[in-house]
Structures are given as structure tokens and as C-alpha cells.
N, C-alpha and C positions, 0 to 999 in steps of 0.2 A: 504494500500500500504506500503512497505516496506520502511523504513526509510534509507537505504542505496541502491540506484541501479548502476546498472550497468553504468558505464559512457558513454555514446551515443557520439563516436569518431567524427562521421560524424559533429555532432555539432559544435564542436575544430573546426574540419578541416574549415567547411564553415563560421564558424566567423573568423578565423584568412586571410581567402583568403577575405574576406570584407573586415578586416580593410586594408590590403595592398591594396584596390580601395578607398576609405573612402580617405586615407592619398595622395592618386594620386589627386584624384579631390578636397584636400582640401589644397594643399601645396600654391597655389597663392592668394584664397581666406583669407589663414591665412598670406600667407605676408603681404598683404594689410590690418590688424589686424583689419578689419573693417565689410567688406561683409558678409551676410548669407550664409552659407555652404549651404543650400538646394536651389540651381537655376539651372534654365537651360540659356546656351545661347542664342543669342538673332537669329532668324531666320538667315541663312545666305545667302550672298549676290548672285544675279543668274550668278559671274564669281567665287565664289569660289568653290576650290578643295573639295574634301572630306577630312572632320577634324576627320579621327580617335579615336583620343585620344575623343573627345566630342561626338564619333559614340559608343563607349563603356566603359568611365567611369561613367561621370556626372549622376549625377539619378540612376546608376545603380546598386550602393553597397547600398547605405543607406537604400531602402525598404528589404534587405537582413537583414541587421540593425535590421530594425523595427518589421520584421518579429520575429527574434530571440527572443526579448524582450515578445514578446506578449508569444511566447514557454516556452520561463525561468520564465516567473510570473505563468501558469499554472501549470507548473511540482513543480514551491515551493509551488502553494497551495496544490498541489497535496501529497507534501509531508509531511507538516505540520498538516494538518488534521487528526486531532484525536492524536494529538500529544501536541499541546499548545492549552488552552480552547478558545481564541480565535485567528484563525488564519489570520483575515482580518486586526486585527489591526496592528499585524507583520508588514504583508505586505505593510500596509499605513505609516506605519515607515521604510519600505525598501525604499521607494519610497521619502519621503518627505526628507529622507538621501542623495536619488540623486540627488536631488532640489534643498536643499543645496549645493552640489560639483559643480552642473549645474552652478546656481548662482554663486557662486565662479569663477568658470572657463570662466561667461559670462563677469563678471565687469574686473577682474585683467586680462584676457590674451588676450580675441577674442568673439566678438559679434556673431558669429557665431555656438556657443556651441549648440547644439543639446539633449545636457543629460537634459537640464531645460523640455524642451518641452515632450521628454521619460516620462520626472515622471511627467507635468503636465495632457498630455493624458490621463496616467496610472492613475491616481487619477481621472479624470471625465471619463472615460469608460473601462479601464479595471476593476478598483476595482467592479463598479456596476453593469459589467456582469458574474462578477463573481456569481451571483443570477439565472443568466439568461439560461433557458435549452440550450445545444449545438447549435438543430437548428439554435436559435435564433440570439447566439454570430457568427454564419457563414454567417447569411443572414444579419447580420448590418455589418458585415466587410466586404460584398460585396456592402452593400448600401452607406457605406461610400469610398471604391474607387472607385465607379461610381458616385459617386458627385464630388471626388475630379478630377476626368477628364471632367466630363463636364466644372464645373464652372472653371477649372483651376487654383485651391486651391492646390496646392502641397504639404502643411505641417499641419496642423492639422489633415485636412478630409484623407491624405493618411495614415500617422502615424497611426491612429486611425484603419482606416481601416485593415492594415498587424497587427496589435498589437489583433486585434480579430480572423484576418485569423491562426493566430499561436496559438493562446489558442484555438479556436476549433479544429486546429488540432491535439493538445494534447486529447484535451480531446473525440476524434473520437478514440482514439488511433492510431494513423497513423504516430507520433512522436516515436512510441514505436518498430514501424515497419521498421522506415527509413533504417534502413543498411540491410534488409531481399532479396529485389528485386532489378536487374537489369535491368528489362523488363519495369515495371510501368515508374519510373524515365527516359530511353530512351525513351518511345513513348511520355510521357508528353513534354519530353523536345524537340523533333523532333514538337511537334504543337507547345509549345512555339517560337524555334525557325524559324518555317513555318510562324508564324503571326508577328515573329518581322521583318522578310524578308518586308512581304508583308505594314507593315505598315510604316518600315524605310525606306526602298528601295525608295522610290517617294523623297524622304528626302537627298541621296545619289545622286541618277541620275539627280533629277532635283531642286537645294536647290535654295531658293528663292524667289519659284512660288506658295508657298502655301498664304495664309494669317497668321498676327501675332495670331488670336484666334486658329487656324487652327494646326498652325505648336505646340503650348501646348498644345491641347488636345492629338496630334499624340507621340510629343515626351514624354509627361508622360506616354503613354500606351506603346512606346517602348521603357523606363527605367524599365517598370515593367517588361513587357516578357523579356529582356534579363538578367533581375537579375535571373526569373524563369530557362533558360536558363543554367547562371550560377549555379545557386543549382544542378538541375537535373543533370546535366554534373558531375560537382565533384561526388554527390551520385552515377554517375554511374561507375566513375575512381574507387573510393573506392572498386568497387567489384573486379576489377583487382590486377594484382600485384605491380601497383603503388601507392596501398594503404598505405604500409609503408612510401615510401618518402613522398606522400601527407601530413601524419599523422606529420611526422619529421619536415617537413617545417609551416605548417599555423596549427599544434596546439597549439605549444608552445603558438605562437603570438593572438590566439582565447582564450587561457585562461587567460591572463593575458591582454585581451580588453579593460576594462576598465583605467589601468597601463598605458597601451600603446597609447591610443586613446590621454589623458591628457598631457603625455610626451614630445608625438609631438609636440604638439603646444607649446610647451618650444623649441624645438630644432628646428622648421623651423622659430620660431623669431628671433631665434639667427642667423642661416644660412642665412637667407632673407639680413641680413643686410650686408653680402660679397657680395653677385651677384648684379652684375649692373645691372641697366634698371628697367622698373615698372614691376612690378608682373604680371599684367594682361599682357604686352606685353610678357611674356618668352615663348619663344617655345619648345615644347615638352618633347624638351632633356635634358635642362635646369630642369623641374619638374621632370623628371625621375633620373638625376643626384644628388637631391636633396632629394626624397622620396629614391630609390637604398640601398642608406647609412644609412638613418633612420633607413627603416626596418630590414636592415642584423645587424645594433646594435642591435635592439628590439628584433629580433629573438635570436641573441648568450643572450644576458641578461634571455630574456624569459624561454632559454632552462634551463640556470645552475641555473638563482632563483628555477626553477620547480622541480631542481633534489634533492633542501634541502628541499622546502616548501610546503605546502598544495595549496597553493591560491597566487596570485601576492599581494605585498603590500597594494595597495590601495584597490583591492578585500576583502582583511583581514579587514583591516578597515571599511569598507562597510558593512561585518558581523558583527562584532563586535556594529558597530552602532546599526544595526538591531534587531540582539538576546537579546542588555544590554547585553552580558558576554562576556568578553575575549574568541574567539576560541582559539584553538592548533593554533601553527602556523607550526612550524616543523612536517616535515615527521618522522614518528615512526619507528623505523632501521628494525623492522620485520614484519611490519606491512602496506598495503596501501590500501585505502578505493577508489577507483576512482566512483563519482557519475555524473550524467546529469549535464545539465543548470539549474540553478536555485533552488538546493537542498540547506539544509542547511551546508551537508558537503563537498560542492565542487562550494560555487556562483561564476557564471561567470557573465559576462558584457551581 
């Protein structure tokens, strides 16, 4: 495989529209500098309204997340091989790099950091299906998000699970295909969204009548389908002519994810501490007024860092830990390379 490819836009586009949900469902969680990012709320009562904001963010960015990850570890090995005599070890150095940031960013800012867990999964089952034929890595990443809906485990057994469904879809070749169809992507996403109807909808029209085991098995299967939901939809705007604004708006903020994910949680500790009242009580407008501002900084920074440099800062660093050598960091005045997720000349988050 070619050591340089083509950059896979769609990727940009649909990481940077996760992190703008990621930072919705995680701006109260981080006020409260305490909670786990990966929850669901708790059943709700049989006189409440419908809670929007809880009907389509919560659970529903991060398997996007996770998904990604498992994409971007196969396209690097994909790329490294036959390239460095050994490419696993790289890669367990990419990984134990983001364990460290993990770790960092768990003890000093928010117990709720998410990147520990990325490169703990990544180390017990991505690195050692990387052995494993295709079939194989598709049918444990189906065996493990059907364990994590049964037993109602939402962070290891799910993690695990999207992190194998994206490295086999690499390696089906179907990551390579993603911006070819418009047809595939709408009818997936029309069943997607026909089964999160049928599975939310009881959840909408009649909340508080399920049971508590009941109501997490349903709402982890309808944080999956609507993430599905989301992908398929974007990949299917992309074929239109909203592809440029799409690309304009959530690529900048998808390349520089990593940057940007860490930032936040610097700036909503700071913000948190103007707004009156508890975190958990804010309403809607309150986190939207809050995240808003975030991200239209994140975005203008994202855009003008990207028009001098190769990779977002901490990205740079990220490589740099990995490879042992200094990358380029500056864009070359005649020269510009655009690769995928997870290449060595273009790692993204």
C-alpha cells in the first residue's frame, strides 16, 4: 500500500461533527469535574416531557468516537507495513503515548477522560486482532456489542466492540469506498433510522413505564442506531453540494480532535465557574450557550492553525512520540500531502 493516500474527507467531516456532540453531552459532566463522560440518564419519570437534548446526544457521539479509532489504528497499520521492520511495536507506542495524555488529563482536569480507556482497549484487543483474519475481528466486534447490551456494560465491552467494527471495516475495504455511494449509506441509514424509531419511540411516548434493566438495554441500542444514523446521513450530504460547507465547518474541528477534545475541558472549567446553579440542574440553553462559543473558537483556531501546519499541536506531538523523530510541522509553500486517519503523514485523533 502506498505510503501516502488520498485523504478520506468524509472522515474530517464525521469526526469533527462528533466532537461538536462529545462537547454537548460532556459540558455538565465536566462542570461537575467529577462524573464519567460515558452515562446514560437515569429512566425518566411517567409525567415527564420529552428531553431532546438526552433523545439525541448522550451515547450518541462517542460510539462515532470509538468507531473512528478502531479505523485510524487499521489504516496506520495498514500503512506502516512493510515500511518499519516492526510495525506493532509502533503502534503499542502510539497507544501507551495516549495513556499517558489519558492519565494526565484523568488526574489534573476530569475523571471522566475517555482517551485512558481508547488506549487501554487498544492495547488488550485491538493490538491482538491485529493477528486475527477479518472474519474474525467483525464477529468479536459484534460479540462484544451484544454483550455490552445485554449485561448493560457500556464502556469496555462497547469501546471494544466499535474499535473492531472499524478495523474490519478497513480492512473489508469499505473505509476505502466510503465517499463512492449515495444509495448504500441512505438505505442503511433509513433501517438505522426505522429501528431507532421503533426502539426509542416507547421511550418518547411513554417514559417511565419500562423497567431500570429494560430502559439500558433499549437506550444503549438506541445510542448506537442513531450514531449509525448520524454517519450514514453526513456520508450521504457529502454526495451533494453541501459537501463543501460540510467539509468547511467539522473538518477543520475533526483534524485537530485530539487538540480540541483536551482544550475543552480547560475552557468549560473555566466557564463552569460564571454560570450559577449546579451543572446537573442547567437547562438546555444554558449547555448550548456554553458549548456554541467553544466550538466557533475551536473551529476559527482549527481553521488558521491548519492553513500553516500539517497536524494540530498536540496531534504533532502525538507523532512525534510515536515515530522517536521530530515530524515537519509546517506546510511546505508548494507542496501538500493530504493522507487518511491514522497515517503517519496526517495522524488524526
Amino acid at each position: 500500500m502506498s505510503s501516502h493516500r488520498r485523504r478520506i474527507v468524509a472522515l474530517d467531516v464525521i469526526r469533527g461533527f462528533a466532537l461538536c456532540g462529545i462537547l454537548l453531552a460532556n459540558v455538565q459532566p465536566i462542570a461537575n469535574a467529577g462524573r464519567i463522560v460515558i452515562t446514560s440518564a437515569p429512566p425518566p419519570g411517567p409525567d415527564a416531557g420529552v428531553d431532546w437534548m438526552g433523545l439525541l446526544v448522550p451515547q450518541r457521539f462517542f460510539p462515532i468516537f470509538a468507531f473512528l479509532f478502531g479505523v485510524g489504528f487499521s489504516l496506520l497499520l495498514d500503512s506502516v507495513e512493510g515500511r518499519v521492520p516492526r510495525p506493532r511495536v509502533l503502534l503499542l507506542r502510539r497507544l501507551l503515548v495516549l495513556l499517558g495524555i489519558g492519565l494526565a488529563h484523568f488526574v489534573l482536569l476530569w475523571h471522566g477522560d475517555i482517551l485512558s480507556s481508547y488506549a487501554l482497549v487498544g492495547l488488550l484487543v485491538l493490538v491482538p486482532s491485529s493477528w486475527l483474519p477479518r472474519w474474525a475481528v467483525a464477529g468479536l466486534g459484534g460479540a462484544f456489542l451484544a454483550a455490552s447490551l445485554i449485561t448493560g456494560e457500556n464502556h469496555f465491552s462497547v469501546i471494544a466492540g466499535l474499535f473492531l467494527v472499524g478495523s474490519a471495516l478497513v480492512r473489508y475495504g469499505v473505509i476505502d469506498r466510503l465517499e463512492r455511494s449515495t444509495k448504500v449509506p441512505a438505505l442503511l441509514g433509513l433501517a438505522f433510522a426505522t429501528a431507532a424509531v421503533l426502539v426509542l419511540g416507547p421511550q418518547v411516548t411513554s417514559p417511565g413505564t419500562s423497567r431500570p434493566g429494560d430502559f439500558w438495554f433499549w437506550n444503549g441500542l438506541g445510542g448506537l442506531l442513531v450514531a449509525g444514523c448520524y454517519v450514514c446521513g453526513l456520508l450521504v450530504l457529502l454526495r451533494t453540494p453541501l459537501r463543501a460547507a460540510l467539509r468547511a465547518v467539522f473538518a477543520p474541528l475533526g483534524r485537530m480532535a485530539l487538540t480540541n477534545y483536551l482544550t475543552a475541558t480547560v475552557v468549560v472549567l473555566a466557564v463552569s465557574r460564571l454560570v450559577d446553579g449546579r451543572p446537573e440542574e442547567w437547562p438546555d440553553t444554558t449547555v448550548l450557550l456554553i458549548a456554541g462559543p467553544v466550538l466557533a473558537v475551536q473551529w476559527l483556531w482549527s481553521t488558521l492553525w491548519l492553513a500553516r501546519y500539517r497536524n494540530g499541536p498536540l496531534e504533532w506531538l502525538w507523532r512525534w512520540a510515536t515515530w522517536g523523530r521530530r515530524p515537519p510541522l509546517r506546510r511546505a509553500a508548494n507542496r501538500q500531502v493530504d493522507v487518511p486517519a491514522g497515517t503517519p503523514s496526517g495522524t488524526r485523533f
